[in-house]
Backbone as numpy.savetxt, mean C-alpha at the origin, in Angstrom:
# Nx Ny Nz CAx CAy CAz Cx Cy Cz
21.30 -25.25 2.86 20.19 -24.37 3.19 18.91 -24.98 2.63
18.08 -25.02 3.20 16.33 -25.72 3.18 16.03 -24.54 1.95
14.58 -25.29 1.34 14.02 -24.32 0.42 12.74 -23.25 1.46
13.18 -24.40 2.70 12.27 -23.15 3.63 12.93 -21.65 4.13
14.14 -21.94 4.43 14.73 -21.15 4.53 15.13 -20.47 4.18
15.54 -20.92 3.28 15.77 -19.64 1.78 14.47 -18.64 1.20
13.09 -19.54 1.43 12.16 -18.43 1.30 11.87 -18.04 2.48
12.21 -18.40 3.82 12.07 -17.09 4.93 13.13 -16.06 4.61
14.07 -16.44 3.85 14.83 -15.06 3.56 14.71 -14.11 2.97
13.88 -14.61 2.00 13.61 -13.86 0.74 12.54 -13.42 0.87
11.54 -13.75 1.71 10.33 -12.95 2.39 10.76 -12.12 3.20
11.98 -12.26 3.96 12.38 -11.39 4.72 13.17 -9.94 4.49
13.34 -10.23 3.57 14.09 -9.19 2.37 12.71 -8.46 1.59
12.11 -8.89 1.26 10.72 -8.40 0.63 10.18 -7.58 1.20
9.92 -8.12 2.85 9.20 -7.33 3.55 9.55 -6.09 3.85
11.40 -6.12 4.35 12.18 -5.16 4.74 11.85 -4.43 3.82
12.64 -5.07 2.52 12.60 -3.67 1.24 11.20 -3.10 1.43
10.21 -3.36 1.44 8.45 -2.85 1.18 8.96 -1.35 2.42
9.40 -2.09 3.50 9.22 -1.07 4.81 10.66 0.08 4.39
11.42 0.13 4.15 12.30 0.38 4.48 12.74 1.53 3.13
11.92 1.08 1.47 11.51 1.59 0.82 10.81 3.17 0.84
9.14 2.32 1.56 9.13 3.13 2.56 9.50 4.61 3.17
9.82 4.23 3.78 10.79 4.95 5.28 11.37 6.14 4.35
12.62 5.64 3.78 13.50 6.30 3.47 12.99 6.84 1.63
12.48 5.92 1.33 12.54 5.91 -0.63 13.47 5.55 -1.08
12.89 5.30 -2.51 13.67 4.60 -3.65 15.28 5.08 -3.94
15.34 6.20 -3.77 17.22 6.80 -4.12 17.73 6.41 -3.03
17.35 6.71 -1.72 18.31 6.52 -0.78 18.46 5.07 -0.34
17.56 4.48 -0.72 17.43 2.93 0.00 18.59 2.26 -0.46
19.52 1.66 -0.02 20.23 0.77 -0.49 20.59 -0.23 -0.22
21.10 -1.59 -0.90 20.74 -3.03 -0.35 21.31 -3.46 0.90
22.18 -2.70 1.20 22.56 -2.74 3.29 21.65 -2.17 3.72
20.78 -1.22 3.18 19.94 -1.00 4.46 18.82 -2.06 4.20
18.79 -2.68 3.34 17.74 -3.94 3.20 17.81 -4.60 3.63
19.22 -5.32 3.88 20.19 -6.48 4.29 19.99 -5.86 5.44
20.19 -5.23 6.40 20.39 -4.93 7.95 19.17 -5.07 8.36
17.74 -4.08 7.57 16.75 -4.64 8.03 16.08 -5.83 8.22
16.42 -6.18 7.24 15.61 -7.90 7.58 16.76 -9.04 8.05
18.10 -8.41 8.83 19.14 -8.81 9.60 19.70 -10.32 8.73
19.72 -9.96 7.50 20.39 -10.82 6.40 21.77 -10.26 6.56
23.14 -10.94 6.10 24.23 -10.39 6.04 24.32 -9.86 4.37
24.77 -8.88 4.49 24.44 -8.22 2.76 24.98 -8.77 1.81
26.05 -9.58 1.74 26.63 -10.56 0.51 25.65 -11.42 0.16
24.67 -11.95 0.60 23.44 -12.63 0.55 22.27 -12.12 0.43
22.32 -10.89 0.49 20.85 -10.11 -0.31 21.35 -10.48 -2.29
22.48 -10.86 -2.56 22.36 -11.36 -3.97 22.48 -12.87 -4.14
22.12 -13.66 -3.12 21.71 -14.79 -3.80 20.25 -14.60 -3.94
19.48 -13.92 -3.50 17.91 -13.75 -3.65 17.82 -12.58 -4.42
18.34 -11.68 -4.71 18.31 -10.44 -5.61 19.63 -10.11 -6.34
19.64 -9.77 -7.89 21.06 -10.09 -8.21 20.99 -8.55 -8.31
19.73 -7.25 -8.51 19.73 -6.06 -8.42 18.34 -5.47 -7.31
18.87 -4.37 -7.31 18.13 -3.42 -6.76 16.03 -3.53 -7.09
16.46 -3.20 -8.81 15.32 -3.37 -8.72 14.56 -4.77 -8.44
14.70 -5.87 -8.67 14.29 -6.91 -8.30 14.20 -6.69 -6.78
14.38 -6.61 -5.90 14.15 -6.04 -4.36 12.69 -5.50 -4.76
13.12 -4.13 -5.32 11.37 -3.15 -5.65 10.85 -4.06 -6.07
11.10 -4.80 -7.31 9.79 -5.54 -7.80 9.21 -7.37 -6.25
10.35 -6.77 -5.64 9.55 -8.02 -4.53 8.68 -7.46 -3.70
9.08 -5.86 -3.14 8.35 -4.93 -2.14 6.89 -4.91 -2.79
6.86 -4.46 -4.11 5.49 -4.25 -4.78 4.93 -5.80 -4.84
5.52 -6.42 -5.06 4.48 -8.12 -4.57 4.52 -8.32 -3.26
5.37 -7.98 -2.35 4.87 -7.72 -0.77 3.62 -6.58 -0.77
3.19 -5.50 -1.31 2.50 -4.71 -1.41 0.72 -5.79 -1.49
1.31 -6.12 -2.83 0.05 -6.86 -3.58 -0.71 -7.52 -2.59
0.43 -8.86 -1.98 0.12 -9.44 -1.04 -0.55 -9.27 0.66
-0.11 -8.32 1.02 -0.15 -7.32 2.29 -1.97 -6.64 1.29
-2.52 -6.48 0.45 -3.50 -5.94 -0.08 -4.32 -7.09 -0.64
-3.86 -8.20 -0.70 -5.07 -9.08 -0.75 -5.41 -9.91 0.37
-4.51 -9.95 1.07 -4.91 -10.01 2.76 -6.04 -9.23 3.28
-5.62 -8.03 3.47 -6.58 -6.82 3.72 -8.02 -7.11 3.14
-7.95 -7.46 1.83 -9.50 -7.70 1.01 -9.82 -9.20 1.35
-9.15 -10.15 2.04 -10.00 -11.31 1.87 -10.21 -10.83 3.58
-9.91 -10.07 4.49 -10.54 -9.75 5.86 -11.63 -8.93 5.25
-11.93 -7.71 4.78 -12.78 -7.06 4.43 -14.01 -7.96 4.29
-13.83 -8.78 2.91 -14.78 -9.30 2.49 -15.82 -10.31 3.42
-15.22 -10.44 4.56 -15.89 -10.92 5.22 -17.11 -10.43 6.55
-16.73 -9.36 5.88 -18.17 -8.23 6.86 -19.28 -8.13 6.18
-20.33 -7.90 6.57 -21.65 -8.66 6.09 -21.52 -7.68 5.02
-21.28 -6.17 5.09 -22.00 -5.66 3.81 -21.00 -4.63 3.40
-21.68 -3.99 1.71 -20.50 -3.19 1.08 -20.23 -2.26 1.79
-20.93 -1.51 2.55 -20.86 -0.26 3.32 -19.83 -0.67 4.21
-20.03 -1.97 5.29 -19.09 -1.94 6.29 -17.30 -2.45 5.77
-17.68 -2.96 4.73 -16.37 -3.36 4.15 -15.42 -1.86 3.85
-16.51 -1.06 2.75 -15.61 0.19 2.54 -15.18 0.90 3.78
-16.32 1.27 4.71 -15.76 2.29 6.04 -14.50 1.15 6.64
-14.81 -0.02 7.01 -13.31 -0.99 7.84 -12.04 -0.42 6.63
-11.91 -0.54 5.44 -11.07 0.03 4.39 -10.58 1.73 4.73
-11.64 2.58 5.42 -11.14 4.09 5.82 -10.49 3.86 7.22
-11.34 3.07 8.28 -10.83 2.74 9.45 -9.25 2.63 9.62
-9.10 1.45 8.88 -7.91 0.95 8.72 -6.65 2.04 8.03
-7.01 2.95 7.16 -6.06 4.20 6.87 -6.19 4.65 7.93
-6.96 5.46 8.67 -6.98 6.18 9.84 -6.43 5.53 10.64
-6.68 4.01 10.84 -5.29 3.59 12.13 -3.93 3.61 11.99
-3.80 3.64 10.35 -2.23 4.34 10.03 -2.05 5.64 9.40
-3.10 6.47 10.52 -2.71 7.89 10.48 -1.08 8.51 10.80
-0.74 7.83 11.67 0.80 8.41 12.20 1.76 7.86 11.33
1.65 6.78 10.49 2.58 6.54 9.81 2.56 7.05 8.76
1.50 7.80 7.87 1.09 8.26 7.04 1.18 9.85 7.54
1.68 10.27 8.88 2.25 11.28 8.81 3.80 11.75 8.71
4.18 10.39 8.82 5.45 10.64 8.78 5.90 10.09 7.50
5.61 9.40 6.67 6.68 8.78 5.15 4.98 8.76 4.83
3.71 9.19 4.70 2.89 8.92 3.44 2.54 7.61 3.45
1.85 7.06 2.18 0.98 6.26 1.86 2.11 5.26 1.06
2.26 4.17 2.18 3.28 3.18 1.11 3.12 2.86 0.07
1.90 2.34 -0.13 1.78 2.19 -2.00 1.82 3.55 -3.02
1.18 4.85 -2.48 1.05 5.79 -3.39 2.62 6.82 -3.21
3.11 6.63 -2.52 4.56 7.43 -2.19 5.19 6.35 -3.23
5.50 4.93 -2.96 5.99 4.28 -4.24 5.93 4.48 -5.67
3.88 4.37 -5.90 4.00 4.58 -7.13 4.48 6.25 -7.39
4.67 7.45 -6.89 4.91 8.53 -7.09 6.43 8.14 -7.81
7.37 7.71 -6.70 8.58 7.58 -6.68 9.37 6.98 -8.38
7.90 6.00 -8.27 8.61 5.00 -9.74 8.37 5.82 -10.74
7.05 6.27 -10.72 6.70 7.20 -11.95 7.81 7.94 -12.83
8.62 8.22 -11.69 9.53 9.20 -12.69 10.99 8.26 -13.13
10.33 7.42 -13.17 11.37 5.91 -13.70 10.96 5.24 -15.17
11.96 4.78 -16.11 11.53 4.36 -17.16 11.23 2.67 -17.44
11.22 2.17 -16.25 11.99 0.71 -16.20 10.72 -0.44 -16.03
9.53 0.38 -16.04 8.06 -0.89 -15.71 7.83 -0.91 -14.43
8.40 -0.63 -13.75 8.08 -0.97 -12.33 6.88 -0.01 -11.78
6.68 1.45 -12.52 5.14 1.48 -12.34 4.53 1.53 -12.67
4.48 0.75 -13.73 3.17 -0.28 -14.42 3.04 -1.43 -13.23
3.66 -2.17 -12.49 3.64 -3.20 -11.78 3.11 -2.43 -10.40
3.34 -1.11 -9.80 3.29 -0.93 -8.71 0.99 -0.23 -8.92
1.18 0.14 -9.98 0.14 0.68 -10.94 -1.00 -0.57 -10.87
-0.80 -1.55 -11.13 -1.72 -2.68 -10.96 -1.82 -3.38 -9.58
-1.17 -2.93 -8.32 -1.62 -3.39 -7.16 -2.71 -1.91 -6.93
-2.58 -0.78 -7.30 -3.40 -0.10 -6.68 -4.56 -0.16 -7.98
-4.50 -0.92 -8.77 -5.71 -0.63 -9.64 -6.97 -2.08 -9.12
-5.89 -2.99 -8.44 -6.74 -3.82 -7.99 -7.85 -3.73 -6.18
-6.79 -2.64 -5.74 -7.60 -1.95 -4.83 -8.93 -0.76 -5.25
-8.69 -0.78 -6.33 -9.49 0.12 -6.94 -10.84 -0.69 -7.79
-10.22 -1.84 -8.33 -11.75 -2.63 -8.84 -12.43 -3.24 -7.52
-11.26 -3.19 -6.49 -11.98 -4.03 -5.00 -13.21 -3.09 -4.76
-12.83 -1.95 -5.09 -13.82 -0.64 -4.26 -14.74 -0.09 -5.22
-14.86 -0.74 -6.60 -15.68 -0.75 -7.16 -16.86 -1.51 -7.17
-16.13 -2.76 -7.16 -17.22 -4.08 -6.56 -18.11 -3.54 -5.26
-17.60 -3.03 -4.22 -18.44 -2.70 -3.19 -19.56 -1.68 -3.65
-18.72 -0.60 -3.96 -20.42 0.30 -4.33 -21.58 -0.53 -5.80
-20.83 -1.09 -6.38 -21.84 -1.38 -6.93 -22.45 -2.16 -6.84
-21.93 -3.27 -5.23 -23.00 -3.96 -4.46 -24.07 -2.98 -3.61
-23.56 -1.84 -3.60 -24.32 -1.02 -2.82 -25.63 -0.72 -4.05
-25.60 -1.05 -5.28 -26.46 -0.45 -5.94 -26.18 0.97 -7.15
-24.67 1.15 -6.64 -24.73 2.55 -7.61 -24.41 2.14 -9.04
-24.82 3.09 -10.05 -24.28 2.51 -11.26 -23.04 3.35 -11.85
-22.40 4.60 -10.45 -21.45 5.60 -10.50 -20.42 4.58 -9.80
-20.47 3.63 -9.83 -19.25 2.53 -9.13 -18.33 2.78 -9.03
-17.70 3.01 -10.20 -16.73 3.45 -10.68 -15.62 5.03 -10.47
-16.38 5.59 -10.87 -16.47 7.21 -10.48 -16.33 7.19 -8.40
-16.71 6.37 -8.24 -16.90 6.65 -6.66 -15.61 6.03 -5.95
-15.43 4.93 -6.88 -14.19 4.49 -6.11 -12.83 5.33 -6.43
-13.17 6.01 -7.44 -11.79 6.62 -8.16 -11.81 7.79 -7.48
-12.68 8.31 -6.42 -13.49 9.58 -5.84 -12.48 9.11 -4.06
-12.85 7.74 -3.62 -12.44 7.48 -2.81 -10.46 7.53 -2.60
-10.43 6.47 -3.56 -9.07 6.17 -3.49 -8.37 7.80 -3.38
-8.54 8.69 -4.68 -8.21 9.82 -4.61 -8.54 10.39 -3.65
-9.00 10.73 -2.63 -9.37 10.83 -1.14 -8.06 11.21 -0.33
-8.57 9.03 -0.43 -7.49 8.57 0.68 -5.59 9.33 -0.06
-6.03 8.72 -1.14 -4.31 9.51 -1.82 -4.25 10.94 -1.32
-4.62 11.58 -1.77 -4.72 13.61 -1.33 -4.74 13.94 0.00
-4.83 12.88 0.93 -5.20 12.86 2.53 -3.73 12.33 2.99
-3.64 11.63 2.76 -2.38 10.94 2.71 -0.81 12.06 2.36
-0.98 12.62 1.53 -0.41 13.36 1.04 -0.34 14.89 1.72
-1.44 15.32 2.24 -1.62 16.39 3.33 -1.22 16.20 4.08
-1.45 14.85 5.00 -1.11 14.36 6.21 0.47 13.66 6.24
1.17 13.55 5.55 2.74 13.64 5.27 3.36 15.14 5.39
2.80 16.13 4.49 3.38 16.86 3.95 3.04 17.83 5.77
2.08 17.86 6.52 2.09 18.85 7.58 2.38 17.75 8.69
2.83 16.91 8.73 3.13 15.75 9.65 2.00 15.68 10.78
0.62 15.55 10.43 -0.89 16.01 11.25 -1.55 14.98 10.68
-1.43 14.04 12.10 -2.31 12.86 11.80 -4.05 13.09 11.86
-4.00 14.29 12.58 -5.47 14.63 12.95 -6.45 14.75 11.44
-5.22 15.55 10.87 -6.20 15.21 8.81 -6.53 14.41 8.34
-6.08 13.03 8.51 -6.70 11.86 8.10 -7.20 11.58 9.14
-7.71 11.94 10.20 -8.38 11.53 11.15 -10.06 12.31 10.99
-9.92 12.94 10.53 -11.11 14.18 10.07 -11.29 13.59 8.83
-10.76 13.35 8.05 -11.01 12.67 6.63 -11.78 11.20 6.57
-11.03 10.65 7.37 -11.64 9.70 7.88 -13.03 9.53 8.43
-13.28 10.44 8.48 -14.81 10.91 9.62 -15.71 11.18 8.31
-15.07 11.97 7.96 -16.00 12.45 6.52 -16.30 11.71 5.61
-15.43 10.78 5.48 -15.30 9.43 4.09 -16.77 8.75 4.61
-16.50 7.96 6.20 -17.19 7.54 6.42 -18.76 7.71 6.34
-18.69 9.32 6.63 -20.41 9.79 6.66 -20.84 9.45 4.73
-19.74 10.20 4.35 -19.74 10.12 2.70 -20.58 8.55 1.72
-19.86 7.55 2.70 -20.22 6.30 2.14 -21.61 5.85 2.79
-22.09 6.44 3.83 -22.93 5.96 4.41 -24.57 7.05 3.94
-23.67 8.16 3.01 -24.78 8.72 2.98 -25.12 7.93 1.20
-24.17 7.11 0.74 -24.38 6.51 -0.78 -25.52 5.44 -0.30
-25.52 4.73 0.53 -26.29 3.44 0.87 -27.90 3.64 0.37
């Protein structure tokens, strides 16, 4: 087996677990349904994972990754304003999935929280780095509430997210979405 191949596997396993995590959550997920999703045969989800959690801790660096993607597209719109609203856009285009299983990173970190094992401390620092991302923007915008605003936002999008799961009504983050936007545009 190539070392290419072996890391298309193990990306492929990453990704699954991230989705599939997901989907179902942390109790029920188990490494056949990891192994089936990313159409690995399951005796071989342990040459790349010898446990469970190592899977989670690959999903949350699929997370990370899948989130610094997102920010090096962002960053390339002329200004902080359009960066943050493309950042609401982009939740609102995964309104329906976010009506059905929630906010993949914040349904995770919920999930780990009530775990003793580090993993959300690890899942905790991909969303804290979405959170200095969205700090940097307003305080290119000029505010010196940078801070406060992004923690205003994220919590938003989290509580929206969380409505829009819990009544399976994509239209709430679709309205939220509307509002964020006017919200940021009325900071400029």
């Amino acid at each position: 087996m190539t070392n290419s191949t072996r890391a298309g596997k193990r990306e492929r396993l990453a990704g699954a677990a991230a989705r599939i995590l997901h989907e179902q959550g942390v109790e029920k997920t188990t490494l056949a349904d990891i192994a089936r999703a990313a159409d690995v045969p399951v005796g071989n989800v342990y040459y790349y994972f010898k446990t469970k959690d190592q899977l989670i801790e690959a999903a949350i660096d699929t997370h990370g990754h899948e989130l610094d993607s997102l920010i090096d597209r962002l960053d390339r719109l002329p200004a902080p304003q359009d960066r943050l609203k493309a950042l609401v856009g982009g939740w609102v285009g995964q309104s329906h999935v976010a009506a059905q299983y929630g906010c993949p990173t914040g349904t995770l970190a919920s999930e780990l929280d009530k775990r003793d094992d580090g993993l959300d401390r690890a899942i905790a620092k991909v969303m804290g780095r979405l959170l200095d991302w969205m700090e940097r923007q307003f305080a290119a915008m000029g505010r010196a509430d940078a801070r406060e605003l992004a923690v205003a936002l994220l919590a938003a999008y989290q509580g929206i997210s969380l409505l829009t799961n819990t009544f399976r009504d994509p239209a709430l983050m679709e309205a939220e979405g509307r509002r964020l936007e006017g919200w940021i545009d009325s900071l400029a």
